[in-house]
C-alpha positions as CSV (number, residue, x, y, z in Angstrom):
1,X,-9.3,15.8,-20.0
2,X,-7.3,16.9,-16.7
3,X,-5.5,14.2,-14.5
4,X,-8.1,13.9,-12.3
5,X,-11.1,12.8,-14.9
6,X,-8.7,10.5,-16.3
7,X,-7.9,8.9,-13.2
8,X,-11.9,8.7,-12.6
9,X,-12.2,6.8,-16.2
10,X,-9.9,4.5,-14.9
11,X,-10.9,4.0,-11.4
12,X,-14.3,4.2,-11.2
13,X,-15.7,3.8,-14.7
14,X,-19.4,4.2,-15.3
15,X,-19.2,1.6,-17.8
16,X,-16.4,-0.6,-19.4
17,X,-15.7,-2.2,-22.7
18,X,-13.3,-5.7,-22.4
19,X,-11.9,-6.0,-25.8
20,X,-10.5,-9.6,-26.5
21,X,-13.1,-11.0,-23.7
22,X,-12.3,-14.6,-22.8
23,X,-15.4,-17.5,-23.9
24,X,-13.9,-19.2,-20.9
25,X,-15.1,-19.0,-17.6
26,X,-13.9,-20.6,-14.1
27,X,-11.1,-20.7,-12.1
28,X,-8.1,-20.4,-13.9
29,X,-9.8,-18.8,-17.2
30,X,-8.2,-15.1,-16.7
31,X,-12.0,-13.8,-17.5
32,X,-12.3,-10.0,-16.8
33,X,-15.8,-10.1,-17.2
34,X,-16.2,-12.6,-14.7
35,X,-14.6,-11.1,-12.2
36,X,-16.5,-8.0,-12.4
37,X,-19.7,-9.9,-12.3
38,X,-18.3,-11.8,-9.0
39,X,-17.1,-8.6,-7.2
40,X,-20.3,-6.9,-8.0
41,X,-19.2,-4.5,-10.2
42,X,-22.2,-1.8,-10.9
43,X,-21.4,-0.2,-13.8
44,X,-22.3,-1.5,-17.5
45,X,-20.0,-4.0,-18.6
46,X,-19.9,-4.6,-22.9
47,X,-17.7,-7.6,-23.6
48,X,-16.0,-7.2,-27.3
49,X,-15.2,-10.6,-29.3
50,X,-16.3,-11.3,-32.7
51,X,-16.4,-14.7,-32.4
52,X,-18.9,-15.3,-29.9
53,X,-22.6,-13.6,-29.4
54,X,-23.2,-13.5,-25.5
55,X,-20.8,-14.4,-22.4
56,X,-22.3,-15.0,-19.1
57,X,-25.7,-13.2,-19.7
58,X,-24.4,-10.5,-21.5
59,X,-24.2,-9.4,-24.9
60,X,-21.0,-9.8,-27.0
61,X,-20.1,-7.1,-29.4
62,X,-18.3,-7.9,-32.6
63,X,-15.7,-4.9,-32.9
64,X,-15.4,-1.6,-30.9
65,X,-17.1,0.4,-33.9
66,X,-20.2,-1.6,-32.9
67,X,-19.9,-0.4,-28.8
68,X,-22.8,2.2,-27.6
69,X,-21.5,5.8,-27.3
70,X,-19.7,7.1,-24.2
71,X,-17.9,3.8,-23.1
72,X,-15.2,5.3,-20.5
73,X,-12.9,2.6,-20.4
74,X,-11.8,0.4,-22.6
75,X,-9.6,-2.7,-21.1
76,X,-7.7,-4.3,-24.0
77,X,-6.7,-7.9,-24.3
78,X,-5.9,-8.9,-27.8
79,X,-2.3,-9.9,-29.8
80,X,-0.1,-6.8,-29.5
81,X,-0.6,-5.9,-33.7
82,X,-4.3,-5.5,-33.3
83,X,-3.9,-3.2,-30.2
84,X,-3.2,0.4,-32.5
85,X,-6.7,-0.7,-34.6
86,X,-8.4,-1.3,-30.8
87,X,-7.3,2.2,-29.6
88,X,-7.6,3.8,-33.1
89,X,-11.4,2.7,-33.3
90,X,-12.2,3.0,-29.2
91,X,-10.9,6.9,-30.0
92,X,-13.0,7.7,-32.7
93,X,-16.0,6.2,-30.7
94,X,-14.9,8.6,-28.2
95,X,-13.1,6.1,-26.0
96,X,-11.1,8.4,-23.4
97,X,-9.0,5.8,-21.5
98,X,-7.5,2.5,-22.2
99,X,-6.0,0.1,-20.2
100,X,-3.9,-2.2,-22.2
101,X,-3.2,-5.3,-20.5
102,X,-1.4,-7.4,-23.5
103,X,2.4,-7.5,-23.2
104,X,5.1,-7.6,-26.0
105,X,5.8,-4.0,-26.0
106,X,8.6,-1.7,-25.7
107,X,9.8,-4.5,-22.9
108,X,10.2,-7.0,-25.8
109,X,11.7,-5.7,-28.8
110,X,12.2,-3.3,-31.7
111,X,8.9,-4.0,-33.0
112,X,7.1,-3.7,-29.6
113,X,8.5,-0.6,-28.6
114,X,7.4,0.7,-32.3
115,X,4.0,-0.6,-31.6
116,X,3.7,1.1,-28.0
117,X,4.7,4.8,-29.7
118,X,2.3,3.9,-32.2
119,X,-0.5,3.9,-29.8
120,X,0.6,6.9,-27.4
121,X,0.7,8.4,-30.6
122,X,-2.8,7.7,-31.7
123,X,-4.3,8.3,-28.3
124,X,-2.7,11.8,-28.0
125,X,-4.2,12.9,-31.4
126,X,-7.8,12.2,-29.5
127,X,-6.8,13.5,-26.2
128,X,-6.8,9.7,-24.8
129,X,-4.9,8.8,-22.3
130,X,-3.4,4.8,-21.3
131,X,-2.4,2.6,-18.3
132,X,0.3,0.2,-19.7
133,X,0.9,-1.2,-22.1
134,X,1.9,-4.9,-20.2
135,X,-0.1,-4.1,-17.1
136,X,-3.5,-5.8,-15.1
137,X,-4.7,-2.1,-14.8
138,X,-6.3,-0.7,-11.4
139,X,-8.3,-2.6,-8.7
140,X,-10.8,0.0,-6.9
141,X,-12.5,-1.9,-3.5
142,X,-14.3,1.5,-3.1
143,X,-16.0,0.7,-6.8
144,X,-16.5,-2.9,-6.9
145,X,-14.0,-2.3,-10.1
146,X,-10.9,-4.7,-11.0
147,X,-9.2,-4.1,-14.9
148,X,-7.5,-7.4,-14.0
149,X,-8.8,-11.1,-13.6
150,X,-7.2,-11.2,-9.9
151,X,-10.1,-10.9,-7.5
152,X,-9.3,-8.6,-5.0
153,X,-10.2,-8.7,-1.3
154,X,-12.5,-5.7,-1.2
155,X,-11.2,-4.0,1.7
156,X,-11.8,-0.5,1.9
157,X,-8.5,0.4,3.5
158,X,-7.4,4.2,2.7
159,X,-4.3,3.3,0.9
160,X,-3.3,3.0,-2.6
161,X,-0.6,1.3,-4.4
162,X,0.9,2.6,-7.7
163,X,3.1,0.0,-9.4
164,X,4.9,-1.5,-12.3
165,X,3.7,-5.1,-11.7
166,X,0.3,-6.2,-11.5
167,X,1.4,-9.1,-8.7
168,X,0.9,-6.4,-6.2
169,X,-2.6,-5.4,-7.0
170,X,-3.4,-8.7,-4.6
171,X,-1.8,-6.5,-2.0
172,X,1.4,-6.9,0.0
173,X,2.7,-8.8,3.3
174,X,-0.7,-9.4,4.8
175,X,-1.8,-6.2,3.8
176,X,-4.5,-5.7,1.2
177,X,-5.3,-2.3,-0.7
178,X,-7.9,-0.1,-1.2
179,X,-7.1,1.2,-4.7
180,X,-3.8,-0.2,-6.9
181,X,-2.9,1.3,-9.8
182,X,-0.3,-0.5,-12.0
183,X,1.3,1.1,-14.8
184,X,3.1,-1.7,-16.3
185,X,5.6,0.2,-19.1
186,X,4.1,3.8,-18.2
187,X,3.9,4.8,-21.7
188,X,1.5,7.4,-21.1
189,X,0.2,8.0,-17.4
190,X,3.2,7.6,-15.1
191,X,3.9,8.4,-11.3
192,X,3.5,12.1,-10.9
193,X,0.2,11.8,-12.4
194,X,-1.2,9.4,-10.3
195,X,0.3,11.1,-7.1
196,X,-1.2,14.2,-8.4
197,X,-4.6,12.3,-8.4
198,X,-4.3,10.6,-5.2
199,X,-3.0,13.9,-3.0
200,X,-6.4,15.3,-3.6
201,X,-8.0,11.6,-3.6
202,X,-10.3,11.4,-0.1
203,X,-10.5,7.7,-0.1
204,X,-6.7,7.4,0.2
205,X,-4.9,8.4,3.1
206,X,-1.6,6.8,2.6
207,X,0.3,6.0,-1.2
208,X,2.7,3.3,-1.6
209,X,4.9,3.2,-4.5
210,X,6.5,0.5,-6.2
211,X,9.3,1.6,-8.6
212,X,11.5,-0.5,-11.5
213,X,12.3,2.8,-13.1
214,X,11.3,6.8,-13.4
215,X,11.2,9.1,-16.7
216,X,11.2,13.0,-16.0
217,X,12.3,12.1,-12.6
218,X,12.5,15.7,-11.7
219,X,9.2,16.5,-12.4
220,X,7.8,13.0,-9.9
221,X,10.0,14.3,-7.6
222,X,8.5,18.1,-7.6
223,X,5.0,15.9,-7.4
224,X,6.0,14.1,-4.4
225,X,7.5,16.7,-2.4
226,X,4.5,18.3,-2.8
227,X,2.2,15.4,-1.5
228,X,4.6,13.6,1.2
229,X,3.9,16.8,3.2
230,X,-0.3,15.9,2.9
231,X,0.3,12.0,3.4
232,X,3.0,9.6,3.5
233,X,4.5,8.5,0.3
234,X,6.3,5.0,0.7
235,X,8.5,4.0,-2.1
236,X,10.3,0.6,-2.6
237,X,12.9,0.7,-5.3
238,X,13.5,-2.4,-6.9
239,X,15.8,-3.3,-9.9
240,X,19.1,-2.3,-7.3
241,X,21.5,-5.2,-8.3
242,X,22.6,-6.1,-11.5
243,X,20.7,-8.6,-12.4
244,X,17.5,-7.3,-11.1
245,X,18.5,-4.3,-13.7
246,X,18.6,-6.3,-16.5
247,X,15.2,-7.8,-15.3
248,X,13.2,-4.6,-15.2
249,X,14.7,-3.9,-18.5
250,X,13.1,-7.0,-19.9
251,X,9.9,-6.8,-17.1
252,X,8.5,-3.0,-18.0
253,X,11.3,-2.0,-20.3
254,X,12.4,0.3,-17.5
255,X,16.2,1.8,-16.7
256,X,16.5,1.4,-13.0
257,X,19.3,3.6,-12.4
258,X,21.7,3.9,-9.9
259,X,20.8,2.9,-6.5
260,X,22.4,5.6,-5.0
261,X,21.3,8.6,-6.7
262,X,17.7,7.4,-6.9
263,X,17.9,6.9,-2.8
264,X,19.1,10.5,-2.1
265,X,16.7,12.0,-4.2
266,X,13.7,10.0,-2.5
267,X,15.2,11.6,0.9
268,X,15.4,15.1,-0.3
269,X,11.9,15.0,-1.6
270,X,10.7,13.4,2.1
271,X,9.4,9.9,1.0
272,X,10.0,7.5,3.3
273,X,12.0,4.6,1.7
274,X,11.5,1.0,1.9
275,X,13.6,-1.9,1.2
276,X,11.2,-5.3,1.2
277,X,7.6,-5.9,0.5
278,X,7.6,-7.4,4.4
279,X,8.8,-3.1,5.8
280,X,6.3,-1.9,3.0
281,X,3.4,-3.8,4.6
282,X,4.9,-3.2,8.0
283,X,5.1,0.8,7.6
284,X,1.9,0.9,6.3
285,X,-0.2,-0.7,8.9
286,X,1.6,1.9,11.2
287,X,0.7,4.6,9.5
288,X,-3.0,3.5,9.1
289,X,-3.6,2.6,13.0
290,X,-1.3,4.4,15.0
291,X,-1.7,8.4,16.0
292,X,1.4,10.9,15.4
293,X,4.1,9.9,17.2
294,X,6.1,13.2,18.1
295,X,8.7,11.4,21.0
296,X,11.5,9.1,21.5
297,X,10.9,7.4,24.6
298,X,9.7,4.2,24.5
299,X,8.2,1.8,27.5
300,X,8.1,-1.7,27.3
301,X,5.6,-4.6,28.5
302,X,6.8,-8.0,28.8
303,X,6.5,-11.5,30.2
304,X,9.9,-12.5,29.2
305,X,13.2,-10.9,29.6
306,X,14.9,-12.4,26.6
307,X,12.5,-10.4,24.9
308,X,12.9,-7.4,26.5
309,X,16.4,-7.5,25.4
310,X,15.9,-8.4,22.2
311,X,13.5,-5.3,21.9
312,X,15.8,-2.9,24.0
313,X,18.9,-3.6,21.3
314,X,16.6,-2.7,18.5
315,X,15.4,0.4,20.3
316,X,18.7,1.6,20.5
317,X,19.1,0.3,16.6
318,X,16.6,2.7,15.3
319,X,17.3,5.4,17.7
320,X,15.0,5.0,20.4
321,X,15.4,5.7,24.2
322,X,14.0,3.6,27.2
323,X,11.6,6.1,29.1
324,X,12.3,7.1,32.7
325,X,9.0,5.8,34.0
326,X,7.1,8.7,36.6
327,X,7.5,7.7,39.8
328,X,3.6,7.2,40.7
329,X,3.8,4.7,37.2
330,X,6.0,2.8,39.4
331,X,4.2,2.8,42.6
332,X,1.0,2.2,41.0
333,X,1.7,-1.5,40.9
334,X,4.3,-2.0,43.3
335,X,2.3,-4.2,45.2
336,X,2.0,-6.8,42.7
337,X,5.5,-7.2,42.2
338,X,8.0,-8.9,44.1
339,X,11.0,-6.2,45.2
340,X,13.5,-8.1,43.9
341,X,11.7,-6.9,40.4
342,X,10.0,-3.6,40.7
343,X,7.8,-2.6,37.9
344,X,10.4,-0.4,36.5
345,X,11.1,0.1,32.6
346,X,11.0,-2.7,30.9
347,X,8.4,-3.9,32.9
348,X,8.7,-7.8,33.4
349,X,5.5,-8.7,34.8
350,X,5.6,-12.3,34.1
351,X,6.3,-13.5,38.1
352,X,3.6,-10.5,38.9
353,X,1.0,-12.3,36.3
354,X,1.5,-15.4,37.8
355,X,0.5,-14.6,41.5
356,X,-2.1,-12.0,41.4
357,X,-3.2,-13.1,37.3
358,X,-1.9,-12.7,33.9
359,X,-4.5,-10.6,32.7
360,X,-5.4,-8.2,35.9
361,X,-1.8,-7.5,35.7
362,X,-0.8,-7.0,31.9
363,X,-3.9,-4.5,31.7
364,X,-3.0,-2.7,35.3
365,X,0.6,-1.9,33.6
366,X,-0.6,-0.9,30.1
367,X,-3.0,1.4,31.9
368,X,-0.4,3.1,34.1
369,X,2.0,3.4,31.3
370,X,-0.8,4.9,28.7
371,X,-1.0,7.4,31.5
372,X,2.3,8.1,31.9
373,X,3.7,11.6,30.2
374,X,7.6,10.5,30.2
375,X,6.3,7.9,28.0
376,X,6.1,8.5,23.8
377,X,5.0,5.1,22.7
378,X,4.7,1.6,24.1
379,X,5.9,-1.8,22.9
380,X,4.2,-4.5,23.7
381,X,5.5,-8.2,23.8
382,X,2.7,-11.0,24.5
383,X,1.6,-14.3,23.0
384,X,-1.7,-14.0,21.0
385,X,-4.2,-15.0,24.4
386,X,-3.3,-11.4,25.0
387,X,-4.0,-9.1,22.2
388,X,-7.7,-8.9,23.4
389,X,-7.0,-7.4,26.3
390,X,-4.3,-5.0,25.2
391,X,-6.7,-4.1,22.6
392,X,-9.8,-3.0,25.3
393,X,-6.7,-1.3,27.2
394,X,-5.7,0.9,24.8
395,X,-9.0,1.7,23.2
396,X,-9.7,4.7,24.9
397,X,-5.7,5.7,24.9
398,X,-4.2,8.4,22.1
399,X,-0.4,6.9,22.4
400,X,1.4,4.7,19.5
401,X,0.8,0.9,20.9
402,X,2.6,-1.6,19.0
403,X,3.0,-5.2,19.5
404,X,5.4,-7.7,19.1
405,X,3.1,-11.6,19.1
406,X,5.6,-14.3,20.0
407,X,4.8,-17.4,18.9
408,X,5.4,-19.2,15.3
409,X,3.7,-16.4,12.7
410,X,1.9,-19.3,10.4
411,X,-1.5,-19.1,8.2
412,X,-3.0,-20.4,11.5
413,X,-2.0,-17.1,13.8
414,X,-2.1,-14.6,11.2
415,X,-6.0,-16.0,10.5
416,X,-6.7,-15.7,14.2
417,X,-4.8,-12.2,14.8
418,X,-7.0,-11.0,11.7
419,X,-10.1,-11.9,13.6
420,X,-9.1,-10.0,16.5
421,X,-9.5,-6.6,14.4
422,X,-6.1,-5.4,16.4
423,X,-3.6,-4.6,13.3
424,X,-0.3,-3.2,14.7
425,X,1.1,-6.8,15.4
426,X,4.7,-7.6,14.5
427,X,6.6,-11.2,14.2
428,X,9.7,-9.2,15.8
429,X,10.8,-6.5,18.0
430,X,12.7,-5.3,15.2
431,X,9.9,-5.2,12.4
432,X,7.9,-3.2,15.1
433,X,10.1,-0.5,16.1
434,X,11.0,-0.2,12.7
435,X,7.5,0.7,11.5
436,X,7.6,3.3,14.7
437,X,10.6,4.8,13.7
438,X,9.2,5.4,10.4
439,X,5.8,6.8,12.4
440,X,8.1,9.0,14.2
441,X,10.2,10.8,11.3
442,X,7.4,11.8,9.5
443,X,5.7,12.9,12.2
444,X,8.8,15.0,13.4
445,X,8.9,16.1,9.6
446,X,5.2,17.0,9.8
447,X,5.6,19.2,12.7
448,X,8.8,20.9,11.2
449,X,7.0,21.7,7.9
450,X,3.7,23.2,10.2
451,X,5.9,25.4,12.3
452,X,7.8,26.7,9.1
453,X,4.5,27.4,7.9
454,X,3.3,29.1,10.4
455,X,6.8,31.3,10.5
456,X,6.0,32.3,7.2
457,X,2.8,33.4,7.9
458,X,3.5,35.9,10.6
């Protein structure tokens, strides 16, 4: 079975076996079958506990010998010395993937880690392949499918996730996933795999990585080169201090490995590197909403000037420069600006708003800078009132728009910015230009590898 009708058995099974199902149901009751039934999973579900006869509507089965023919996946839940009989029996039913969600493995002890070679053992006699062990699986909002008893918001947003904690599967900073794929201790499928899956995947346009610790690094790194230069790879690397070391150790039984040598190989294979779940979420949205970026110079909006200097020092932090503004950008709205403040970049337009209205105003500048060919990308600071109209403004606009909400970023104004369906909204200058830097080096890096490309062609 090649990678790619693996990763199918996993993420978009035609039917499912849950082995150790749960007799409890509600919140709280960590029931798999449950969950599928409430995210309207399609496929057939056969729950597998001996001591129980039916769950939910549907029938129990005793064992796994008992399961129809041609389950393709099998989720395991039950104490860590029953799993090598689970996957023994599943393989000889002709069980080709397993997802084995009980922990206890080679993260725990001597006895764990004998147990987890005991299984990739058994499942590579039958040509088997397994997520985990000590992992929640895969979520798939394009399937209706969750391994885990998390119930996703099913969102179908073109990016994917692969991970070694199955926290993450609920998605990241605000952001929520399309596909998530954890791996837990990555005894059997690891990263390159799953990046070999998802470069050819056409539901996923953008692959976020989360990584405790590599094995065959060389050969990931080979596989990501490769795909970075289809779509953007963002890793975050955690387990970099001591302590958190130790932790991934005992979390995934991983070795993080030097800081350092890990972050220099990430660069040389063009993934874009991330340091907190907040630039992860951050970068992504960017990627997702915005076009290429292929410029440096940047133009600026703003009502307040505090804020324009707040975003001009972290233009100059991530390597921006203010745009020289075309002269007919300026004198397009002269007249509603006082000429003791021109509309010149940054454009305050706060004393213009007031006089002639806010609104007439904010949309007259965007407009004139969207037109503007000195211009790369545009920043735009504004309370929430405003992202409606900057939204209408730049709908019918090809140039990276991003925008910086002032105001305090609680569960009310997130709620409300989500209802606005306008994405590229930042607490701070510097989260914003961040995620455009990151827009801008892959698309330089895109060009670069295009024209080689071509050079080699000719």
């Amino acid at each position: 079975m090649d990678i790619t009708e693996s990763m199918d058995s996993f993420l978009k099974p035609e039917s499912v076996a849950i082995v150790g199902a749960t007799r409890r149901t509600g919140r709280g009751s960590f029931n798999v079958v449950e969950n599928l039934l409430e995210i309207g999973f399609k496929g057939r579900i056969y729950p597998v506990n001996p001591n129980m006869e039916s769950i939910l509507g549907l029938k129990v089965y005793p064992s796994v010998t008992t399961l129809p023919l041609e389950v393709d996946l099998a989720v395991v839940m039950v104490p860590r010395e029953v799993v090598p009989h689970v996957v023994k029996d599943g393989t000889e039913r002709g069980i080709k993937a397993f997802i084995v969600i009980t922990d206890g493995f080679a993260e725990a002890d001597e006895q764990g880690k004998a147990l987890q070679a005991e299984i990739v053992e058994i499942a590579r006699a039958k040509r088997a392949r397994i997520i985990g062990p000590n992992s929640l699986g895969v979520i798939n909002c394009f399937h209706n499918f969750s391994s885990s008893w998390m119930v996703p918001k099913l969102r179908q947003n073109p990016v994917a996730l692969v991970c070694q904690s199955g926290g993450f599967l609920e998605g990241f900073s605000d952001f929520a996933l399309g596909k998530g794929i954890d791996l837990g201790n990555m005894c059997d499928v690891d990263f390159a795999e799953v990046l070999s899956y998802l470069e050819k995947d056409p539901e996923t346009r953008i692959i976020a990585l989360h990584i405790e610790g590599l094995r065959e690094g060389r050969r990931f790194l080979e596989v990501a080169k490769r795909v970075q230069q289809e779509k953007p790879v963002l890793v975050l690397k955690t387990g970099r201090s001591e302590a958190a070391t130790r932790a991934a150790a005992s979390h995934t039984g991983s070795l993080s490995g030097r800081q350092e040598v890990h972050r220099a190989a990430f660069r040389q294979a063009g993934l874009i590197e991330v340091n907190t779940v907040d630039e992860l979420g951050d970068i992504a949205k960017a990627f997702l909403h915005l076009p290429p970026l292929y410029g440096n110079r940047v133009a600026i909006l703003t009502p307040s000037g505090a804020g324009a200097t707040m975003t001009l020092d972290a233009l100059e932090h991530y390597g921006f420069e203010l745009a020289t503004l075309l002269e007919r950008t300026v004198n397009a709205n002269r007249e509603f600006f006082p000429p003791w403040s021109p509309p010149l970049n940054p454009i305050d337009m706060m004393t213009a708003g007031v006089r002639h209205g806010y609104k007439m105003v904010y949309t007259a500048s965007l407009d004139a800078l969207l037109e503007d060919e000195n211009v790369d990308a545009i920043v735009c600071i504004a309370g929430f009132p405003t992202l409606k109209t900057i939204k209408a403004a730049i709908a019918k606009s090809n140039k990276p728009v991003v925008t910086w909400v002032l105001g305090e970023w609680g569960e009310g104004l997130r709620s409300r910015i989500n209802e606005t369906g306008y994405q590229v909204v930042y607490p701070s200058p510097e989260r914003a230009l961040r995620a455009l830097a990151a827009l801008r080096d892959y698309s330089a890096k895109r060009a670069q590898s295009s024209e080689q490309s071509l050079s080699t062609m000719m």
